[in-house]
N, C-alpha and C positions, 0 to 999 in steps of 0.2 A: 326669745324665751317665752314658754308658754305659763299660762294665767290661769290655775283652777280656781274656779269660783267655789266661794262656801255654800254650804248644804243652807237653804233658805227657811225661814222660820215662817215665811207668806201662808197664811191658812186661807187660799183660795176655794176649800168647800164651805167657808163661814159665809151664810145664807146674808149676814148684817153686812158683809165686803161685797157682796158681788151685784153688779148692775142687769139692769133687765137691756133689755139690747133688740134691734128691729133687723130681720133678714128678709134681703129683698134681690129678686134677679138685676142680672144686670147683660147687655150685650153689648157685643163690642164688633160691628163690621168692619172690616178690612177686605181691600180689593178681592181677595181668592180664598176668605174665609169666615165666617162669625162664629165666633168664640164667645162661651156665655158660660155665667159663674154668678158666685153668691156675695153678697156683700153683707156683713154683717156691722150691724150702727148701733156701739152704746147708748143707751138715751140720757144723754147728759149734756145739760149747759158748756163743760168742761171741756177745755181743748182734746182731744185724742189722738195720740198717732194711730199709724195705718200701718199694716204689714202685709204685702204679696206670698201668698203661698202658694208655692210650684208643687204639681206632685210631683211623684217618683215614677220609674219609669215603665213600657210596656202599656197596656188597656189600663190605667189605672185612673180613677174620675178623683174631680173635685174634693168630695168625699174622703179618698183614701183605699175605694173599693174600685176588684178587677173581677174584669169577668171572666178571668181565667179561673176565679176561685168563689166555692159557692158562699154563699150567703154575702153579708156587708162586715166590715168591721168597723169603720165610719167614725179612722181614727182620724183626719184631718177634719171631719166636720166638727168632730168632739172639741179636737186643739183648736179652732177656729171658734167655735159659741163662748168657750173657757176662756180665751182671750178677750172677748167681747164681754165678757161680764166681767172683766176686769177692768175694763176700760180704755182696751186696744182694737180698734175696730180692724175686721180682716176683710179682705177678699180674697177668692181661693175660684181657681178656674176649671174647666174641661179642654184638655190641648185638645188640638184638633184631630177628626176621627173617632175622640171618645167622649162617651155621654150625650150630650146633647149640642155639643159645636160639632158645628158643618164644615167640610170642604166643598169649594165647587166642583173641583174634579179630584176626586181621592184616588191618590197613586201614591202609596206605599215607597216606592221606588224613586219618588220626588223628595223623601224626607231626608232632610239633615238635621245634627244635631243644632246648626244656627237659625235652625227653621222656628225650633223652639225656643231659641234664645230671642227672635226678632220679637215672636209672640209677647213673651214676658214683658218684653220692650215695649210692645205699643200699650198694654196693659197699665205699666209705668205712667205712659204717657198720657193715660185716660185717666190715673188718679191726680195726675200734676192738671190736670185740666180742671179736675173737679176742686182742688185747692190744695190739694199732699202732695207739697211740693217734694220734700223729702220722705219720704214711704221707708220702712222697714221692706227688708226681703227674708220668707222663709222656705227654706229648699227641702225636701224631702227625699232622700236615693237619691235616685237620676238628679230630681230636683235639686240636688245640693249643689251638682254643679252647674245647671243652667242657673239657677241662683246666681252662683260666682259669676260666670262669663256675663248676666245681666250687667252685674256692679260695675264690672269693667265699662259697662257703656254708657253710662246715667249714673247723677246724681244720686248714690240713696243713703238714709241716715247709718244703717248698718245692715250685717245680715246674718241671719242664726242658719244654723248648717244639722238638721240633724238627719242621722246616722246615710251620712254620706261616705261613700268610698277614698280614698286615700291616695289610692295607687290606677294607675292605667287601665282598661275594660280589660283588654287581655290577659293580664297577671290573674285577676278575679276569676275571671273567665274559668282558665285550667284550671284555678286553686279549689274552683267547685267542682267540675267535673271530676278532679282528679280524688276526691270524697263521694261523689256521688253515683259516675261512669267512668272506672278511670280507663277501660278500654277504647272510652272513645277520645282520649286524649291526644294521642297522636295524631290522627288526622284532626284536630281541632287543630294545635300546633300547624299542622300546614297548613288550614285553612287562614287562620289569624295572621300567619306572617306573609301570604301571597294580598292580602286584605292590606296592611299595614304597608307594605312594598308598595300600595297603589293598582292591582290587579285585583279583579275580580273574577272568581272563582265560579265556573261553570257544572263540573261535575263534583257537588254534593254529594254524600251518603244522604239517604232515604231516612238512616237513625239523627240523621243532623241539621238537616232541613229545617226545621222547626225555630233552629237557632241561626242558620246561615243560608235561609234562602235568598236565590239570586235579587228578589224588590228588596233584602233588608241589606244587601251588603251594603251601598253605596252609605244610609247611616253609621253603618258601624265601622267603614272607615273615616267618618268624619268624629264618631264617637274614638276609637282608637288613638287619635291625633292625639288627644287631650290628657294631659297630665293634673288629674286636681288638686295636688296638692302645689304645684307650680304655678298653675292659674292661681291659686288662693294669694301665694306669695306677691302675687301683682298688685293684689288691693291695699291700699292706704286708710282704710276704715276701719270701725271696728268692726269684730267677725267675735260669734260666736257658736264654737261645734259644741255639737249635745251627740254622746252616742252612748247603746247601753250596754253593758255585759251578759244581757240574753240575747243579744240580735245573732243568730242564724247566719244571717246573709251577709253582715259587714262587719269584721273583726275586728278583737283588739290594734293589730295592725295598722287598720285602717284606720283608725281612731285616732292613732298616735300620730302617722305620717301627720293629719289636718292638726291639731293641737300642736304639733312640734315646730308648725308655722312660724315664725316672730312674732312677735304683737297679738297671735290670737289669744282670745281667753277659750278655755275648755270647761266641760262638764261630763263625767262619766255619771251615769246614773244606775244605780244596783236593780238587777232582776227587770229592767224596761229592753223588750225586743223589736224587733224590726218596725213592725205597725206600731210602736212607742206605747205599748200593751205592758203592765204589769206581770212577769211571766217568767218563770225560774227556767235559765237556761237547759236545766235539765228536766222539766216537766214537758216533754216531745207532745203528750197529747194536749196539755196547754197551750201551749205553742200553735198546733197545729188549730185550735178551736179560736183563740186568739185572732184570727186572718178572719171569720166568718159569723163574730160572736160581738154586734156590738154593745153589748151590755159588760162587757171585760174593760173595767178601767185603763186610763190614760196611766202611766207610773206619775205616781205623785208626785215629785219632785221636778216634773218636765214642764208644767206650766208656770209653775214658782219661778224655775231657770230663766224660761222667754220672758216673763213678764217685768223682773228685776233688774234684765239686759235693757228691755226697750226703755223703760221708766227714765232710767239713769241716761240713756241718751238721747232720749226728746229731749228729757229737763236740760241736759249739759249743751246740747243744741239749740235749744229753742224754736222745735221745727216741727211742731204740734200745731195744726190750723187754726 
C-alpha cells in the first residue's frame, strides 16, 4: 500500500536553518576508468548522513546539465548544496564518458546498463571506506533505476527515486514518439521488439539513428530487460519517489506504477518538472528555459521531501558516522 507523505512545514530558505558546507573533488580510479565527482561536507561537529546521487540519463553530468541542451540548469548541483546546508552531505558523480571521468578505451558499444550500476557500486564502496557505512541513494531518470538496481547489491540506509520512470524503456519509448513523431513509430515498434527478442538491428532509418544506432543497441537491450517498478518491489527498505505534475518526460503514470509499490512512501509535488524546476506544466516556454536557466528555482517542496525522509531514517537507524 503506498504512503503520501505530508506537505512539509521545513523552511529550508531560513538563512538561521541552514549550514555552510565545504565542496571538494573527489576521484575514484578503477581498472578501465576514473570517475570523479563532488563531495559536499556540512561543516558540523554533528553526525551527518551521506546520500549518492546518480544522474539521469544520456550526456547528463554531475551537475544535472547535458550537452545536448544549451546552457546549465544545474539542478542536481542545486539539490546537492540544498541538502548540504541542511545537513546531509552529498556526493554526485560524472558516469563515465561525461564531464570530466575518463574511460580508458571509450566504446560506446561496451556499455550496459550494469556498467552503470557496477559504477554506483564502487562509488558505495568508497563512501563505506571513508566511514558511511550506510549512505542514502538518490536516483534521478535513468538514475532512478540504477539507484534501485545499486540497493539490490549493498547495504544502503534507503533511497529517494525522483521522477523516475515506472514502466519498461520501450512503453516510453513509443508513448513519446507517438506525441512527438508518430510516423516514425512503426519502425520504432520493430526496431524495439527485434532489440528485446535479443537481435540486433542492422538496417536503421537515417531519421532513427540517433536513437537506435548499432554502438547503442547492445545498451538498450540491457536497458529493455528491466522492469522498474519490478525491480523496486525487490527492495526491503525504505524508498522514497518524488515526481512532479509538470514533468514532460515522466507521467502521471509513471508516478503511480513506482508509488503503487508496497511499502514505498510517495510524493507528488505541484508545478515541479523534469529538471525538479518550479514550472507550470503548461508554461512550454518555461519549460523549455527551465533545462538551460540556472537561476529558475528547485520546486519548493522537493528538498523539504529529501530532507524529512533522510532525517527520520538516519535517526531510526542510527547510521550517521
Amino acid at each position: 500500500m503506498k504512503t503520501w507523505l505530508p506537505i512539509l512545514a521545513l523552511a529550508i530558505s531560513s538563512s538561521s536553518m541552514a549550514l555552510e558546507f565545504r565542496s571538494q573533488p573527489l576521484e575514484l580510479k578503477l581498472p578501465d576508468v576514473t570517475l570523479r565527482g563532488s563531495f559536499e561536507q556540512p561543516l558540523t561537529t554533528a553526525p551527518t548522513p551521506v546520500a549518492l546521487i546518480i544522474a539521469g540519463s544520456g550526456p547528463t553530468d554531475r551537475d544535472g546539465n547535458s550537452r545536448m541542451m544549451p546552457g546549465r540548469n544545474d539542478s542536481l548541483k542545486m539539490l546537492a548544496q540544498q541538502l548540504a546546508a541542511q545537513g546531509i552531505a552529498t556526493l554526485r558523480y560524472d558516469k563515465r564518458m561525461i564531464g570530466e571521468s575518463t574511460w580508458a578505451q571509450p566504446d560506446e558499444s561496451q556499455l550496459r546498463l550494469d556498467t552503470y550500476v557496477n559504477d554506483a557500486d564502487a562509488w558505495l564502496a568508497e563512501l563505506a571506506r571513508r566511514g558511511f557505512a550506510k549512505p542514502f541513494l538518490i536516483g534521478h531518470s535513468e538514475g532512478a533505476l540504477l539507484a534501485t538496481l545499486a540497493a539490490q547489491r549493498r547495504t544502503v540506509a534507503g533511497v529517494v527515486l525522483l521522477a523516475g520512470a515506472g514502466r519498461p524503456a520501450d512503453q516510453i519509448l513509443i508513448e513519446q514518439l507517438q506525441q512527438q513523431a508518430p510516423q516514425l513509430v512503426p519502425e520504432s515498434r520493430r526496431i524495439l521488439n527485434e532489440l528485446k527478442a535479443g537481435r540486433l538491428v542492422a538496417d536503421v532509418p537515417a531519421e532513427l539513428q540517433a536513437l537506435f544506432r548499432p554502438s547503442v543497441q547492445p545498451y538498450m537491450q540491457s536497458w529493455l530487460r528491466r522492469d522498474p517498478a519490478l525491480e523496486l518491489a525487490r527492495l526491503t527498505l525504505p524508498v522514497l519517489t518524488i515526481s512532479g505534475d509538470a514533468d514532460l518526460q515522466v507521467g502521471a503514470i509513471d508516478a503511480a506504477a513506482l508509488a503503487g509499490v508496497a511499502g514505498v512512501q510517495s510524493r507528488r509535488i505541484a508545478n515541479m518538472n523534469h529538471v525538479l524546476k518550479q514550472i507550470a506544466a503548461a508554461d512550454l516556454a518555461g519549460q523549455q528555459a527551465s533545462y538551460s536557466n540556472p537561476t529558475v528555482p528547485l520546486a519548493p517542496e522537493l528538498v523539504p521531501s529529501i530532507v524529512e525522509f533522510v532525517r527520520r531514517e538516519a535517526a531510526r537507524q542510527g547510521n550517521a558516522p
